[in-house]
N, C-alpha and C positions, 0 to 999 in steps of 0.2 A: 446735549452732546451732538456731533457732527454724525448723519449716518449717511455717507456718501452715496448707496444705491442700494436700495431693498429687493427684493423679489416679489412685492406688487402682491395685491388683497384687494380682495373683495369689496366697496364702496356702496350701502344703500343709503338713503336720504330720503326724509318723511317730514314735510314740514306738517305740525300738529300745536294747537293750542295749549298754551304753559298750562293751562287749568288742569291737563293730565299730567303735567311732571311727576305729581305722589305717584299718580295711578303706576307710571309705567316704573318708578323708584320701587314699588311694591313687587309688582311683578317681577321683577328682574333681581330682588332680594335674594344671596344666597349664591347667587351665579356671577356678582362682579363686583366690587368693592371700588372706592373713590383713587383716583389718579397717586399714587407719593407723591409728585410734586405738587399734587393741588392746592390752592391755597383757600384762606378762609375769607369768604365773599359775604359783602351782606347779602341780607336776605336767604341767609343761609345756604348758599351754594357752596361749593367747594369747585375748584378749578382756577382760573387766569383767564386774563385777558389778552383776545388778540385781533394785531395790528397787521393787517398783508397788504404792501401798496404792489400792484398789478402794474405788470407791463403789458404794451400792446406797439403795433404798427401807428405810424400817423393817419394809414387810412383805415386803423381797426381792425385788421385782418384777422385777428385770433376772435374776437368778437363775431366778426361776420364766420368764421368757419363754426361758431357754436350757433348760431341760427341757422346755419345751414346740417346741421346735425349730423357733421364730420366722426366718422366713429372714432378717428384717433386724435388727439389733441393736444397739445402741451399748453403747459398754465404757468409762465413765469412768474414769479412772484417773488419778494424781501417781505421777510418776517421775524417780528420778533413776543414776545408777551411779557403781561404785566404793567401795571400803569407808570408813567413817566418818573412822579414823583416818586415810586418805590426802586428808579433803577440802579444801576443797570443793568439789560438785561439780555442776554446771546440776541445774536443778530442770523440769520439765517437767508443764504439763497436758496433756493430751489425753483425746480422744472418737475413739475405736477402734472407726467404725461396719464392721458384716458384711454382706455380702448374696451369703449362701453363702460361696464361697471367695475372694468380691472381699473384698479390704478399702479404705476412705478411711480415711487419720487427718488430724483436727485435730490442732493441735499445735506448744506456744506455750514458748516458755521465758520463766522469769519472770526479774524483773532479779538484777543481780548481786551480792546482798545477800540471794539469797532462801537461804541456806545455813540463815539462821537460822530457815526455816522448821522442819528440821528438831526443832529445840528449844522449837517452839511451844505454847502456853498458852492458842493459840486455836480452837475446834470448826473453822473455814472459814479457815485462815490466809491461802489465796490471794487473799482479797477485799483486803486491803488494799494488793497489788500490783499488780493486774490493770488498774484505773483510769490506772494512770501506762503502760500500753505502748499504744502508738502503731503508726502505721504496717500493713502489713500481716497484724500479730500482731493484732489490736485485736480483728476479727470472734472469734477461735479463742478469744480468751481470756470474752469479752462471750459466746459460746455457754458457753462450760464454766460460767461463773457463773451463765448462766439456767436451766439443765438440774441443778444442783445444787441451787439453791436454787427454782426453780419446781418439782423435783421432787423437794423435798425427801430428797437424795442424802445419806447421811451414810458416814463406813469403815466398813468392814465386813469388812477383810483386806490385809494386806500382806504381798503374794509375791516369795520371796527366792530366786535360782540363782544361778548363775554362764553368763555367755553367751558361747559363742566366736563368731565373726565374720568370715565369710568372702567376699569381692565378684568378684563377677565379670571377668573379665578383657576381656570383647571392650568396646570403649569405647562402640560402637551401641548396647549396653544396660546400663545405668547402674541401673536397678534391680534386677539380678541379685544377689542375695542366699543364703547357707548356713548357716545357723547349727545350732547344737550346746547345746543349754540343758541343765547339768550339776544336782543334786543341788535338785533344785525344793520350796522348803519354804513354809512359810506362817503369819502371828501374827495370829490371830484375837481375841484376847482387850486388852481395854482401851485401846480406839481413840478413845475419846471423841476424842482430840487427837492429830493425827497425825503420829505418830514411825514416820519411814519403815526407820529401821534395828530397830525391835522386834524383841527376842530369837525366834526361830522355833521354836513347840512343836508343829508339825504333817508329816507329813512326806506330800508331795500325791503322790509318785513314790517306790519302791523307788532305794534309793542309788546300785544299781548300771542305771538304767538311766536315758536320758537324750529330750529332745527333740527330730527335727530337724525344721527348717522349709527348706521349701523355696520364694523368695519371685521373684518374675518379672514382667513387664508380660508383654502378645500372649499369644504361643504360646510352651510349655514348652522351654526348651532339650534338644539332644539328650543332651548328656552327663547332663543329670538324670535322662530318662526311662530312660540306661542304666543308672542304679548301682540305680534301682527294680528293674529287670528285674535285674542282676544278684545283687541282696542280699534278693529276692522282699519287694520293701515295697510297704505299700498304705496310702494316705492316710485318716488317721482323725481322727475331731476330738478335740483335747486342749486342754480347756479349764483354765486355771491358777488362773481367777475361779470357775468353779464349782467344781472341787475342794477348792477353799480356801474356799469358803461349805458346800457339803457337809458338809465333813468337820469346820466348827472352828464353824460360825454356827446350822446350820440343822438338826442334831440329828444329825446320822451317821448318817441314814437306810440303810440295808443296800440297799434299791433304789433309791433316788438315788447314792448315791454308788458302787455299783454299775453303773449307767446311765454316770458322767462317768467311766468309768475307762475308759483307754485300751483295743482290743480285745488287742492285742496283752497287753499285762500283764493281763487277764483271761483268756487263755488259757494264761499261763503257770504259773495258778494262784498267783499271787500276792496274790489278794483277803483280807481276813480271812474266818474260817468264815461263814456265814452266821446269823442269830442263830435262838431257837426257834419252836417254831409260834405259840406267844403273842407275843410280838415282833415277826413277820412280819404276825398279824393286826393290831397296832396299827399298825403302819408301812404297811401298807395302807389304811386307813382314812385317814391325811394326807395321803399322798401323793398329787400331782395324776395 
């Protein structure tokens, strides 16, 4: 369903190896149970899959303002979930603004016909949609098309995982959220028109390790702050949009995409080698 504009919560992220999924499923028993809509994954997950093709400037601008560690930020993005062959399946805009670890989202679902977006033939398919929604969607949707087209947004990536989906149990707080983002990849390449299931020839995360968010309004529940404490985790940013501009748009820069890699997976030595002294000195020279 469409939620036009939220009042904004709370956003940590912890990227952590799948081999603790039990562990943290365990700890957190009691305090959150599986998403309603989630569905039945193998490998026994429960959640959906999803597809976000990202907008950006021609010269990257939303990109460059997250390496430059802008605290406010907007994250355009067309989303939808669920794999192709099971659709169809809601189409969603939104603007994914940051300020720090606040987030707002706009965010509009387009009408019930927009499946065929996916098989569009048009640079800006949502413009012929957006006109006909009404009602409290009308601002979310009248932003996303200004901010696109006044800022001249075009793709520039489409990010593909898999998300499991876990909500909170006490009913006082309703935005209590856990998720689990599994096998995080990304299709950089011939976006002119935007096909949100594009094959993925990027891989923004090691296979075996995964995302989690932890999402809240106020003050942090306790049971969160304990599986931190007990599984020694510490909130890092893990960006999906820069990695996936990084590494598939913006040259693979060795210290850029070095910078958006999680710290954890940079410690675990999992980066590629670093390239040579001549390569370092051109990469220095571009890089802001």
């Amino acid at each position: 369903m469409s939620q036009p504009v939220d009042i904004g919560r709370f956003e940590l992220k912890y990227a952590v190896p799948v081999a603790l999924r039990d562990r943290i499923l365990e700890l957190t028993q009691g305090f959150v149970k599986p998403d309603k809509h989630a569905l039945h994954l193998p490998g026994g997950l429960r959640g959906y899959e999803v597809h976000s093709l990202y907008l950006d400037t021609p010269d990257l601008h939303d990109y460059r303002q997250r390496l430059a560690e802008r605290k406010i930020r907007d994250r355009l993005r067309v989303r939808s979930y669920g794999p192709r062959s099971a659709g169809p399946f809601p189409v969603f805009l939104e603007n994914k603004r940051k300020l720090e670890n606040w987030v707002i989202k706009a965010r509009v679902a387009l009408p019930a016909n927009s499946e065929q977006y996916i098989a569009s033939t048009r640079p800006e398919p949502w413009r012929q949609w957006t006109p006909s929604i009404t009602g409290s969607g009308a601002y979310a949707a009248e932003h996303f098309v200004r901010l696109t087209t006044g800022g001249r947004r075009v793709p520039v990536s489409v990010v593909h995982y898999t998300r499991e989906v876990f909500v909170g149990l006490d009913p006082d707080r309703p935005q209590v959220r856990l998720t689990l983002d599994h096998d995080v990849t990304a299709s950089t390449e011939d976006l002119a028109y935007c096909d949100l299931y594009r094959e993925p020839h990027v891989q923004l995360l090691p296979p075996d390790w995964m995302v989690l968010e932890l999402k809240f309004g106020g003050s942090k529940p306790g049971w969160m702050r304990h599986i931190c404490r007990e599984l020694g985790l510490r909130a890092c940013p893990v960006s999906k949009f820069g990695l996936s501009v990084g590494m598939g748009v913006a040259g693979n820069r060795y210290r850029e995409v070095r910078y958006l890699t999680p710290r954890p997976v940079r410690r675990a030595g999992l980066l590629s080698p670093p390239p040579t002294r001549t390569a370092r000195r051109l990469d220095a020279e571009v890089t802001p």
